[in-house]
C-alpha positions as CSV (number, residue, x, y, z in Angstrom):
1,X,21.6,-36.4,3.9
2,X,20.4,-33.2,3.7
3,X,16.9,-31.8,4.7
4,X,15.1,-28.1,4.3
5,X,13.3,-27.3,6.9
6,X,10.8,-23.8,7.5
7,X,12.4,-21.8,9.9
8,X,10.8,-18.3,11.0
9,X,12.1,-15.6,13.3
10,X,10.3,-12.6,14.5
11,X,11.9,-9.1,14.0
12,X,10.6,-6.6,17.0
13,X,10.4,-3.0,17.3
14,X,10.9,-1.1,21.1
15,X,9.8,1.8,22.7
16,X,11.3,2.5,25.7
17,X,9.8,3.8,29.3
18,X,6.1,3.8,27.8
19,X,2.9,1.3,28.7
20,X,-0.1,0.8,27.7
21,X,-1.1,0.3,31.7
22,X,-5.0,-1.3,32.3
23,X,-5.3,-1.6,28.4
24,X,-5.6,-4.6,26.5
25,X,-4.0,-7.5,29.3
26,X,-3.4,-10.3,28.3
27,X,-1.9,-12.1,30.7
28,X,2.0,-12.3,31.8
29,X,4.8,-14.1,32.8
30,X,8.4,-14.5,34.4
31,X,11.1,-13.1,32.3
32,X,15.4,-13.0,32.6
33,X,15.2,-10.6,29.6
34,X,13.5,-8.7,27.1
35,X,14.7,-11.0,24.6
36,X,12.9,-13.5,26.8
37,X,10.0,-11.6,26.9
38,X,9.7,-11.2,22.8
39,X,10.2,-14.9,22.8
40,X,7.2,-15.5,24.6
41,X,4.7,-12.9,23.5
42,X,5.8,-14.6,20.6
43,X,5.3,-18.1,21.3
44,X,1.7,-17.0,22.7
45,X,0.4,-15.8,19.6
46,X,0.6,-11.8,20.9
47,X,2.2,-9.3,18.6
48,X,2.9,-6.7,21.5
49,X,3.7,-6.6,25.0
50,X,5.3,-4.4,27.9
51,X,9.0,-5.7,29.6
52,X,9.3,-4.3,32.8
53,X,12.7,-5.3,33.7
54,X,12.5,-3.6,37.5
55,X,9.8,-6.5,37.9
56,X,11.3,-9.2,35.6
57,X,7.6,-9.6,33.7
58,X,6.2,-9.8,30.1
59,X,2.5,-8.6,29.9
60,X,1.5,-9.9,27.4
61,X,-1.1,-6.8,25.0
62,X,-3.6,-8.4,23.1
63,X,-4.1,-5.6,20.2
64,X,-5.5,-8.0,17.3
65,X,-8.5,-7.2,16.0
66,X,-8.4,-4.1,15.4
67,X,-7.7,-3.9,11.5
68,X,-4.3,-4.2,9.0
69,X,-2.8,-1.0,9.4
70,X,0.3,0.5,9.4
71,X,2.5,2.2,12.0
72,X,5.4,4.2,11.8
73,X,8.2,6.2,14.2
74,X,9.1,9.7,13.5
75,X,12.2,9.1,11.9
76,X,9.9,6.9,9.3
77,X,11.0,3.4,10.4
78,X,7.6,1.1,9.9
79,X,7.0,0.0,13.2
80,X,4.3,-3.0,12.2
81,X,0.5,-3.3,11.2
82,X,-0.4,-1.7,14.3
83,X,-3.7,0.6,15.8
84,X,-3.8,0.8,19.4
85,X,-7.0,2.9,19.6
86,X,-7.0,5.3,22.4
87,X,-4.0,7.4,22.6
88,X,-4.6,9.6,19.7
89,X,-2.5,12.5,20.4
90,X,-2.8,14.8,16.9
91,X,-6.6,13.8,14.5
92,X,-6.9,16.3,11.6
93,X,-8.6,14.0,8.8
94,X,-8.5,17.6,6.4
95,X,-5.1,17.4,6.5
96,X,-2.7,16.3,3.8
97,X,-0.6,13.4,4.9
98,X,2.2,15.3,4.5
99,X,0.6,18.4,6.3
100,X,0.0,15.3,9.4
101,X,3.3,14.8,9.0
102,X,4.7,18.1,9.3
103,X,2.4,18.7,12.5
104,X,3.5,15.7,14.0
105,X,7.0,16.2,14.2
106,X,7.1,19.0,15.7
107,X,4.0,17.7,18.7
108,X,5.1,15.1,21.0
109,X,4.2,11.3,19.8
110,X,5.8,7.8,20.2
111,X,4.2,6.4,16.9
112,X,2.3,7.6,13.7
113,X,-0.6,5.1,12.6
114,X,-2.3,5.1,9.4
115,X,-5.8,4.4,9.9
116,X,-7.8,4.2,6.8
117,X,-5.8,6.3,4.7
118,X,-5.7,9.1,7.7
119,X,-2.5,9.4,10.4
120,X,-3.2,9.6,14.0
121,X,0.0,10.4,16.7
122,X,0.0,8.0,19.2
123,X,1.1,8.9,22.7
124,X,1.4,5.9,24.8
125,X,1.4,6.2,29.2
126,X,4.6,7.2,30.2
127,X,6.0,4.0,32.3
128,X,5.5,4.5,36.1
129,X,8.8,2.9,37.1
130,X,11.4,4.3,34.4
131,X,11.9,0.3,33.3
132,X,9.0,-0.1,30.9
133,X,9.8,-1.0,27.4
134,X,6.9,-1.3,24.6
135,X,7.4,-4.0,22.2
136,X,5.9,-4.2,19.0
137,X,5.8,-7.6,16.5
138,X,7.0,-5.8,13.3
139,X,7.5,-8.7,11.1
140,X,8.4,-12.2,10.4
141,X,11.3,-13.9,8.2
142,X,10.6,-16.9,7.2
143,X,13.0,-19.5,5.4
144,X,13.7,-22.7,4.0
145,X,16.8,-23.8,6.1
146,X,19.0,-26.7,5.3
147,X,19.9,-29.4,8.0
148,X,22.0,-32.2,8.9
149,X,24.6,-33.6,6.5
150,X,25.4,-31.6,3.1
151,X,24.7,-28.3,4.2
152,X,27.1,-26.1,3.8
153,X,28.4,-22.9,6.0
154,X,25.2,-20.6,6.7
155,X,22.5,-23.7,6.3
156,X,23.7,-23.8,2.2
157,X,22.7,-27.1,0.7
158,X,26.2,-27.8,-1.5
159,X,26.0,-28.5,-5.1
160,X,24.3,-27.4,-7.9
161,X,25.4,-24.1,-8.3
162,X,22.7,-22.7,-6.3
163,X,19.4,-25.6,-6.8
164,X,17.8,-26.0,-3.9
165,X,20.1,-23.5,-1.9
166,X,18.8,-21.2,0.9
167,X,19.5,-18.8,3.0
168,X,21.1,-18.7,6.4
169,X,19.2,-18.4,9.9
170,X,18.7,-14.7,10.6
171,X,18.6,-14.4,14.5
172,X,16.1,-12.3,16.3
173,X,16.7,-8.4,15.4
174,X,15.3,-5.8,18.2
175,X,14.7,-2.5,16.2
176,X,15.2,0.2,19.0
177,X,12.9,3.5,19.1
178,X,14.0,6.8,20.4
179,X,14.4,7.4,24.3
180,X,12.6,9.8,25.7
């Protein structure tokens, strides 16, 4: 028999050889991967943290709190509902956004955040060993799934011409930033 069950997985945005070094620990642990290391920042309730593979550690960034906003690389892929307050490279709240914009392309930043309607550059610590990698929660997808007998090829419940059918399992999708 056939059963739907709620499946979500986590979608995750990386910026490689920065940290956010003394600012806002959470705690960490061992890690074979960054994969690993999404899985359990993750499973911890965190929506960022740093992999340092030279070390084999997740530290785990505790950056809630600080307001639904929205964040986004230079080549305009949304990075996730994120303000790290702090590393505000570029602040000119006269400016049109697409005056920010224009500024910030051509000045040095790892993310743009929109902060009440006004952008701030974001230019995080460069990554004291050259084996940092940022990673930022961007987003969840979240499915009925079918199990167990009567499901069909991708977790498709057979029959009725699409009643009760969903989706497959998306797996885990690392979004990868610029190198620097």
């Amino acid at each position: 028999m056939a059963s739907a069950e709620w499946v979500c997985t986590s979608t995750w945005y990386t910026l490689y050889n920065v940290d956010l070094m003394g600012r806002f620990d959470a705690g960490s642990v061992q890690v074979r991967n960054i994969n690993d290391c999404m899985r359990e920042t993750n499973d911890n309730g965190y929506d960022a943290a740093v992999y340092r593979s030279d070390l084999g550690r997740c530290y785990f960034k505790d950056t809630r709190g600080y307001g639904s906003q929205e964040s986004f690389h230079l080549d305009r892929t949304y990075v996730g509902p994120f303000h790290v307050p702090g590393y505000d490279r570029v602040w000119k709240p006269s400016l049109t956004a697409m005056q920010q914009w224009l500024i910030m392309t051509n000045d040095p930043c790892h993310i743009m955040t929109r902060v009440n309607g006004q952008v701030t550059c974001k230019l995080f610590d460069p990554c004291p060993s050259g084996s940092c990698a940022l990673i930022l929660k961007n987003g969840e997808n979240c499915r009925d799934v079918c199990r167990g007998r009567g499901c069909g090829p991708g977790g498709v419940e057979r029959g009725d011409a699409g009643r009760n059918a969903t989706e497959a399992v998306v797996p885990v999708k690392t979004k990868v930033g610029r190198r620097d």
